[in-house]
C-alpha positions as a LaTeX table, in Angstrom:
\begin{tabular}{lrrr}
\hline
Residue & $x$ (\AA) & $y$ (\AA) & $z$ (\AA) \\
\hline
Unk1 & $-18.70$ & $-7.98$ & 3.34 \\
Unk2 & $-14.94$ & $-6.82$ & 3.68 \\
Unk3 & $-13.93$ & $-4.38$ & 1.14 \\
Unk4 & $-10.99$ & $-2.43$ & $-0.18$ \\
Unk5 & $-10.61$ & 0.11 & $-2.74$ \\
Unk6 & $-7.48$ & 1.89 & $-3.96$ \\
Unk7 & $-7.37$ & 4.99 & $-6.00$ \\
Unk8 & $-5.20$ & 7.57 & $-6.89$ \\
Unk9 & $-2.49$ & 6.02 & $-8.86$ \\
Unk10 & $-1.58$ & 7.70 & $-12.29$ \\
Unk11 & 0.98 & 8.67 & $-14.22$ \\
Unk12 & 4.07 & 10.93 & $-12.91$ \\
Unk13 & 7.40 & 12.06 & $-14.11$ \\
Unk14 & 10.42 & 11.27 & $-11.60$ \\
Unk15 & 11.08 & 13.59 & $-8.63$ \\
Unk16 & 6.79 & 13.66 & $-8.51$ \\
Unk17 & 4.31 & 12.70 & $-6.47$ \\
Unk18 & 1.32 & 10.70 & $-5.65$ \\
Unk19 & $-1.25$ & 10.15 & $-2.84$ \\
Unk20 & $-2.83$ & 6.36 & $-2.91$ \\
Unk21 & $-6.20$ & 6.04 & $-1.46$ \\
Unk22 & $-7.88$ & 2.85 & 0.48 \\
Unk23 & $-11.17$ & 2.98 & 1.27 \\
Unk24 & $-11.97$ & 0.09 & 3.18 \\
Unk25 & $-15.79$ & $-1.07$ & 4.53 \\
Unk26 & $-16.65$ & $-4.56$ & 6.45 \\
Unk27 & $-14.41$ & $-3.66$ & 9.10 \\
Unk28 & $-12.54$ & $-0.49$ & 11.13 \\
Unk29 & $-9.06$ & $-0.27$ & 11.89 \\
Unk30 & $-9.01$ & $-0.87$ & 15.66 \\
Unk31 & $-9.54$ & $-4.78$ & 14.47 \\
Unk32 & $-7.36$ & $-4.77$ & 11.51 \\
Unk33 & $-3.58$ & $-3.70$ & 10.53 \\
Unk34 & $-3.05$ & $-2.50$ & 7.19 \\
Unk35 & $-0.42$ & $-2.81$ & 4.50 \\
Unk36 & 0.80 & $-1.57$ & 1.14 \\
Unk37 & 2.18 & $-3.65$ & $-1.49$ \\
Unk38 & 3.61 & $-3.48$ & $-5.09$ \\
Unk39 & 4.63 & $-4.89$ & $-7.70$ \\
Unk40 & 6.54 & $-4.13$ & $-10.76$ \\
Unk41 & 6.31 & $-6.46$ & $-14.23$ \\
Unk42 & 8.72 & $-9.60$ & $-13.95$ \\
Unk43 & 9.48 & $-8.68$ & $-10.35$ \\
Unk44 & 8.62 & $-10.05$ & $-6.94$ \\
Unk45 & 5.34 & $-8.65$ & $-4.88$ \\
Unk46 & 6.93 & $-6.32$ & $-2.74$ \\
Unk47 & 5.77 & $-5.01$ & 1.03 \\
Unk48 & 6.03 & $-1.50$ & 1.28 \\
Unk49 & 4.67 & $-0.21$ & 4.03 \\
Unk50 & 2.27 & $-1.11$ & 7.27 \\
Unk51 & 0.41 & 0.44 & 10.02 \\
Unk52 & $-0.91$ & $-1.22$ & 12.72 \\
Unk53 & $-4.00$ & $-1.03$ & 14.90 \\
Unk54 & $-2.45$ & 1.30 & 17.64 \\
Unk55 & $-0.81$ & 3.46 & 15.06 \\
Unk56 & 2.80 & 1.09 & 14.53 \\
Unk57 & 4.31 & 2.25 & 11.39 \\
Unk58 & 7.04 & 0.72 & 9.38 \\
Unk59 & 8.18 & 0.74 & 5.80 \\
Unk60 & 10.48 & $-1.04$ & 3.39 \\
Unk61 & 14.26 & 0.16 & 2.97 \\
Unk62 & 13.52 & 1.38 & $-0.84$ \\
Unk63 & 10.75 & 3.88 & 0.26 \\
Unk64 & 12.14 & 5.13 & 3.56 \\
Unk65 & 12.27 & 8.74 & 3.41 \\
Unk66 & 9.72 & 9.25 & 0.67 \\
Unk67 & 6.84 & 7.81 & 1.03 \\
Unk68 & 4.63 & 8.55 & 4.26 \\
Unk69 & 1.68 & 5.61 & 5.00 \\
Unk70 & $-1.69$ & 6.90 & 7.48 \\
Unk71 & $-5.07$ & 6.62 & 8.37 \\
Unk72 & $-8.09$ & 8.53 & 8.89 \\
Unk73 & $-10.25$ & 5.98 & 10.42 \\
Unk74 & $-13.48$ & 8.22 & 10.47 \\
Unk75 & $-13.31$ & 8.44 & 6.41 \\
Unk76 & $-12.03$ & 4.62 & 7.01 \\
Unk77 & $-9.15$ & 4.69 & 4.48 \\
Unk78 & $-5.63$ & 4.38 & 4.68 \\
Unk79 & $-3.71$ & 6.60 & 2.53 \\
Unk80 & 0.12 & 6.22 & 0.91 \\
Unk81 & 1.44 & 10.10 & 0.18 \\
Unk82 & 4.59 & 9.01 & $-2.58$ \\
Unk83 & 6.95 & 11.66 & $-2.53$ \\
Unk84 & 10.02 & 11.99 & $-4.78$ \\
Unk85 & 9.41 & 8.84 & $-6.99$ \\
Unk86 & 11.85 & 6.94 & $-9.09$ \\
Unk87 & 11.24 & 4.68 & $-12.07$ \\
Unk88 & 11.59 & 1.99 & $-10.54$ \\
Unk89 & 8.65 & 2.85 & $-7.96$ \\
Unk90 & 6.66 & 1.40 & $-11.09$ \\
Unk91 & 4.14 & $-0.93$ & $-10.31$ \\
Unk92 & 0.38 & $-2.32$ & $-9.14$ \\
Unk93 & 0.08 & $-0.88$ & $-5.46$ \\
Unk94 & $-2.28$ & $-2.80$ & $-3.32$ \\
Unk95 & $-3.57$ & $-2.35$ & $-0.26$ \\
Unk96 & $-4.38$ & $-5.49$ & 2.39 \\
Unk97 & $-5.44$ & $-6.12$ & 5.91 \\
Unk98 & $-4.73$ & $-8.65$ & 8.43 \\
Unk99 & $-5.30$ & $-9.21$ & 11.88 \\
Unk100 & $-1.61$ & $-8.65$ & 12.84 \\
Unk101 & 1.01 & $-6.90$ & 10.72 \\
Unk102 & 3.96 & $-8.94$ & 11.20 \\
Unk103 & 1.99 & $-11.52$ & 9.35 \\
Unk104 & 2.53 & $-9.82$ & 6.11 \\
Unk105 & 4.61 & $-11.48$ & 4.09 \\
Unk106 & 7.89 & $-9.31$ & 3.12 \\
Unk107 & 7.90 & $-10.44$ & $-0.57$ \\
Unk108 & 5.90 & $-13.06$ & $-2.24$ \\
Unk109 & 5.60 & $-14.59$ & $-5.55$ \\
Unk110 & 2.28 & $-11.88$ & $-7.19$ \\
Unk111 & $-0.12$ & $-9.91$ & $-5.51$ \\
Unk112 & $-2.46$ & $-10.19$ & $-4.15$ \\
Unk113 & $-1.36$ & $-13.11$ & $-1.53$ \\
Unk114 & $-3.34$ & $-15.35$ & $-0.24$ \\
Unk115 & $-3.70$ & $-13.88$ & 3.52 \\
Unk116 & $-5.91$ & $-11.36$ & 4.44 \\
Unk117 & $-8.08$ & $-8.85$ & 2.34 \\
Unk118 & $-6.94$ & $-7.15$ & $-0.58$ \\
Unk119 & $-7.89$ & $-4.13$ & $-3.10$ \\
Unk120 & $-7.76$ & $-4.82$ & $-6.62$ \\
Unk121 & $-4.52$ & $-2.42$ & $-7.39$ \\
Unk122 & $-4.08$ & 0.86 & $-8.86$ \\
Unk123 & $-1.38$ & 1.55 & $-11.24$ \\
Unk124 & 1.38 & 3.81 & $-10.15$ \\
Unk125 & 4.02 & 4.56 & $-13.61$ \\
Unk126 & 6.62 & 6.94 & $-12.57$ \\
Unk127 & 9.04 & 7.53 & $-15.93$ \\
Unk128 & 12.24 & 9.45 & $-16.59$ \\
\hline
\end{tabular}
């Protein structure tokens, strides 16, 4: 059975930071690339960052710089280390896997979407 869970998301005043956790079981990262996701109340789900099979990284323009995505597959969880966060870094993060990154959707409707695996979310709330 294919399984992800996020922790690690709390409460934090601007200019903080916070390390997301994914621990995922049913399947390792050689056959699987993995993303992070958000989203913020009344706004779109948001993609913010991926890393692929054979170590491919990329990440959304409003978290370059800050926020570092990796992966420790012998623990088999992917990790999201938020640095200098903003207000409006608010949201559910969730983590998903796919076969192939570049089928993860930008920006969608809600999280979770209907590809892939997903965690059930961990709120981040970053405040002023």
């Amino acid at each position: 059975e294919v399984q992800l869970v996020e922790s690690g998301g709390g409460s934090v005043q601007a200019g903080g930071s916070l390390k997301l956790s994914c621990q995922v079981s049913g399947f390792t990262f050689d056959d699987r690339d993995m993303g992070w996701y958000r989203q913020a109340p009344g706004s779109e789900c948001e993609l913010v960052s991926t890393i692929s099979s054979d170590g491919i990284i990329s990440y959304g323009d409003s978290v370059k710089g800050r926020f570092t995505i990796s992966q420790d597959n012998a623990k088999n969880t992917v990790y999201l280390q938020m640095d200098v966060l903003k207000p409006e870094d608010t949201g559910v993060y969730y983590c998903a896997a796919e076969t192939w990154a570049s089928a993860m959707l930008k920006r969608m409707p809600t999280c979770p979407g209907s590809f892939g695996d997903w965690g059930q979310g961990t709120q981040v709330t970053v405040s002023s």
